[in-house]
BAVO-853452 format. One record per residue (C-alpha): x, y, z; residue number from 1; residue in one letter. Coordinates in Angstrom, 2 decimals, m for minus. Layout:
! BAVO-853452
{pt {X, Y, Z}, NUM, "A"} ...
! end
This chain:
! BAVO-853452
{pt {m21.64, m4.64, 3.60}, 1, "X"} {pt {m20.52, m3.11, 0.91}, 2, "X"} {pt {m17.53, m4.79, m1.69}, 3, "X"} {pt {m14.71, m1.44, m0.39}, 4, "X"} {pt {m15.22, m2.83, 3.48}, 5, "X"} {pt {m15.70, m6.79, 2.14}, 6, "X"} {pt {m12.45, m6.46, 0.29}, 7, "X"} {pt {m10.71, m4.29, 2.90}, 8, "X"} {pt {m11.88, m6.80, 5.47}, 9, "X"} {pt {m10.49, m9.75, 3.33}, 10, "X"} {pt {m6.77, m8.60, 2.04}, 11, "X"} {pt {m6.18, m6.88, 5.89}, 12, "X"} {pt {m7.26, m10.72, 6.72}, 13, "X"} {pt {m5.07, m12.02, 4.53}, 14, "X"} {pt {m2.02, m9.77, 5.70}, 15, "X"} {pt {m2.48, m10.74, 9.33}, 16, "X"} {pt {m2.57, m14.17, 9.14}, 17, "X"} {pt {0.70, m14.22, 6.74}, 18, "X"} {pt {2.31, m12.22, 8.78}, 19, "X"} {pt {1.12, m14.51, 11.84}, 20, "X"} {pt {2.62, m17.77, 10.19}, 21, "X"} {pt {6.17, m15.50, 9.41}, 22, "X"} {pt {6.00, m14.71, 13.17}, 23, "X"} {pt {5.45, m18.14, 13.94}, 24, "X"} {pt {7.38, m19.75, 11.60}, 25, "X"} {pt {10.43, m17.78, 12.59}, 26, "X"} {pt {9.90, m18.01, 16.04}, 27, "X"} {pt {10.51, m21.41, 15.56}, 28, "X"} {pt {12.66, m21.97, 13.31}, 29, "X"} {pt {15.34, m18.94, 13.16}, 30, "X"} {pt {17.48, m17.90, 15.55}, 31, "X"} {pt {16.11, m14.32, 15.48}, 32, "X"} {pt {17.02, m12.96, 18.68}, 33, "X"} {pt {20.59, m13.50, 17.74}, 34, "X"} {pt {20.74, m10.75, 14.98}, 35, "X"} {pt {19.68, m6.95, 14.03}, 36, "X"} {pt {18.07, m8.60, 10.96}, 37, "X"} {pt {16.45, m11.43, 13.08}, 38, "X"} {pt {14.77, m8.57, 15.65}, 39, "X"} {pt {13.79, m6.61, 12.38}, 40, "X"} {pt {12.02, m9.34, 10.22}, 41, "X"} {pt {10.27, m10.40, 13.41}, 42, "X"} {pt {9.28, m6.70, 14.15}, 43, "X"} {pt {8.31, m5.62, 11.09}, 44, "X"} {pt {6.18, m9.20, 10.39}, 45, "X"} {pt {4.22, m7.92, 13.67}, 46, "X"} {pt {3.83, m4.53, 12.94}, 47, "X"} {pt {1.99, m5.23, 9.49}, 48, "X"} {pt {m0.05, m8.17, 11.24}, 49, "X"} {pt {m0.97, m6.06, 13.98}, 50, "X"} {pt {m1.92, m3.07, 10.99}, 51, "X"} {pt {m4.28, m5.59, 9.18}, 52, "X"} {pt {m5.83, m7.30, 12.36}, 53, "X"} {pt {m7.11, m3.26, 13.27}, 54, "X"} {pt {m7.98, m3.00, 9.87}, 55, "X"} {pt {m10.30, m5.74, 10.02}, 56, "X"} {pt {m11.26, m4.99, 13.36}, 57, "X"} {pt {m12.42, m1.21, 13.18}, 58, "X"} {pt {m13.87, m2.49, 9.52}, 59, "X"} {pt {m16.44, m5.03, 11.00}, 60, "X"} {pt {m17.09, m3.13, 14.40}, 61, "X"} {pt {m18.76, 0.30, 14.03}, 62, "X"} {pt {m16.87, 1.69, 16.94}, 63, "X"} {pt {m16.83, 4.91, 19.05}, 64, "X"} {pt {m15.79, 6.89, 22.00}, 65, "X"} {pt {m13.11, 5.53, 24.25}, 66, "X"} {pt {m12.78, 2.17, 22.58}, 67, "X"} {pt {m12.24, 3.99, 19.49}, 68, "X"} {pt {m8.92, 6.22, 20.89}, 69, "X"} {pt {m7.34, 3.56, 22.09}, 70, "X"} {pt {m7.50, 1.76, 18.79}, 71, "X"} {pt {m6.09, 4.54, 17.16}, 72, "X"} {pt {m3.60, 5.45, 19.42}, 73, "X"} {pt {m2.49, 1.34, 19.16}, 74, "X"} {pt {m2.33, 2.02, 15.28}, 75, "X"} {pt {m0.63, 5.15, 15.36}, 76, "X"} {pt {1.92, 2.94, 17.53}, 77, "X"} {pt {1.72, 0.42, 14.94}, 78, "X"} {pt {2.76, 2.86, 12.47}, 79, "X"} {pt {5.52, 4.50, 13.97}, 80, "X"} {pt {6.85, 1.22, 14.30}, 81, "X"} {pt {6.79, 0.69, 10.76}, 82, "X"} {pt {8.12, 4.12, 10.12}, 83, "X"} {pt {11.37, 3.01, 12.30}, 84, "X"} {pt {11.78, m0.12, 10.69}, 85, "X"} {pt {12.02, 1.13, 7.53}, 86, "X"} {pt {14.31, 3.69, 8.72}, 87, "X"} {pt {16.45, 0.86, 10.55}, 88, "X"} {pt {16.06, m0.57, 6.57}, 89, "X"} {pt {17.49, 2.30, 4.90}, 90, "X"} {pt {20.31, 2.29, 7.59}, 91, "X"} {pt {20.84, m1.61, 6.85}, 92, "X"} {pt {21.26, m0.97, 3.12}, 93, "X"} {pt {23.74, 2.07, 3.12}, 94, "X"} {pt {25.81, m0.01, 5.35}, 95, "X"} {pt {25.55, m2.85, 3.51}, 96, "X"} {pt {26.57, m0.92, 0.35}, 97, "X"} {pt {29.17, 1.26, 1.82}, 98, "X"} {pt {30.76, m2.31, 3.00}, 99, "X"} {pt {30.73, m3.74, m0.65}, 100, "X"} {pt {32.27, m0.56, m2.29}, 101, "X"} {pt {35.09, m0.59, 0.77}, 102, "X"} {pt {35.98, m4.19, m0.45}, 103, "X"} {pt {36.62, m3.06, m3.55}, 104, "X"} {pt {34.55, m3.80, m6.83}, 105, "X"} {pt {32.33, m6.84, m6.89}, 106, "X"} {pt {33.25, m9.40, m8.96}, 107, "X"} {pt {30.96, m9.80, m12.35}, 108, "X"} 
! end
């Protein structure tokens, strides 16, 4: 194995098992399903673990045919999942801002 695939392998291992203690953690702890923000964080935390537990996966695993295609199409999932969160984001902020300059300036 070369060091690309050894250090792919290792920061895509690193990313999934953060985001696995987030998911956890907040699982736990938060009362998540109660909010948009709640559903988001927990989303999002998935998403990426789910993006570096394929990484590591397809990195190790010389795989082909069938197995292969439905790997991809799970990451392709995986990313437009991603690419609706951080749509859902964007949405979050602008409201968020567009609230604060209704109010009125913010106080300095």
């Amino acid at each position: 194995m070369n060091a690309d695939r050894l250090i792919s392998i290792t920061t895509s291992g690193l990313a999934a098992l953060c985001a696995a203690a987030f998911v956890a953690t907040y699982w736990r702890l938060a009362p998540w399903r109660s909010t948009p923000t709640g559903w988001y964080l927990m989303t999002f935390g998935a998403a990426i673990g789910g993006l570096g537990a394929y990484t590591v996966v397809v990195t190790l695993i010389d795989i082909d045919g069938t197995t292969a295609t439905i790997l991809r199409l799970i990451r392709s999932g995986l990313m437009l999942t991603v690419a609706g969160l951080l749509v859902q984001a964007t949405r979050m902020v602008r409201r968020a801002q567009h609230r604060r300059t209704d109010d009125g300036p913010t106080p300095e």
